[in-house]
Structures are given as structure tokens and as C-alpha cells.
N, C-alpha and C positions, 0 to 999 in steps of 0.2 A: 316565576318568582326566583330572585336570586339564590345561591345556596349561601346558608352562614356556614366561616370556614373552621375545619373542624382540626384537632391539635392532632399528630401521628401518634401511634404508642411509641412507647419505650424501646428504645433501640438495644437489643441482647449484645452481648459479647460474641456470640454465636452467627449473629447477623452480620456481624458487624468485621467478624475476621474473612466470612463469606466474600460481603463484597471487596476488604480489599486485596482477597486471592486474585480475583475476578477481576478487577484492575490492574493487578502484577501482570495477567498473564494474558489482558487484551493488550498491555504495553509491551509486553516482547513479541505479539505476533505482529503487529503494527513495525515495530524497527524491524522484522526478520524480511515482513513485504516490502519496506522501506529500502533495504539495505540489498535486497534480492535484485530489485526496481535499479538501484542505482548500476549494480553489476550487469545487471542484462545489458543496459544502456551501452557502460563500457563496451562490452563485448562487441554490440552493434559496431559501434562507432570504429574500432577497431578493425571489421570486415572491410568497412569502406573506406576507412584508410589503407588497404592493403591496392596495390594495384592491379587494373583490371588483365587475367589472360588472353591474350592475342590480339588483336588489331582494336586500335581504340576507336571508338563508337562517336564519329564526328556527325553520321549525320544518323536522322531516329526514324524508325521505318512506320510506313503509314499505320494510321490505326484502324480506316478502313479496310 
């Protein structure tokens, strides 16, 4: 049998500054991993733009 839907209580002031702590501070961990992500990336990119020490690697050695 279906459920009939039922109203929420009363949202408190108390509740209600809860969650938007709680959204303040899942939104600056989000840009910190965001912004963390972006940097790593750089850095990567960076290594292998750098060029390689000693003789350059024309041919790749078996993988067997």
C-alpha cells in the first residue's frame, strides 16, 4: 500500500544554522581538494617538462 506523504516539523533556528555551517565547510573542503588537484597536476606537468638526464631513450626496452 502506498504511503500518504507526510508534512516535516518545524525547521528551528538551531537546525537550521547547523546545516548551513555544514555547507560552509563541506564547500571549502571541496575547493581545498579542488585547488590541491589542480596544483599536484601542475607540478606533474612540470616534471616532464623538464628534460630527461642522459642519453635520451629512443628505443624502449622489452617487457618481457
Amino acid at each position: 500500500m502506498a504511503k500518504t506523504p507526510k508534512s516535516s516539523p518545524p525547521k528551528s533556528a538551531r537546525t537550521k544554522a547547523n546545516r548551513a555551517k555544514r555547507r560552509r565547510l563541506l564547500l571549502t573542503l571541496r575547493l581545498a581538494v579542488q585547488n590541491e588537484k589542480a596544483e599536484r597536476s601542475e607540478r606533474h606537468a612540470e616534471i616532464r617538462r623538464a628534460p630527461r638526464a642522459g642519453t635520451p631513450r629512443t628505443r624502449r626496452a622489452s617487457r618481457r
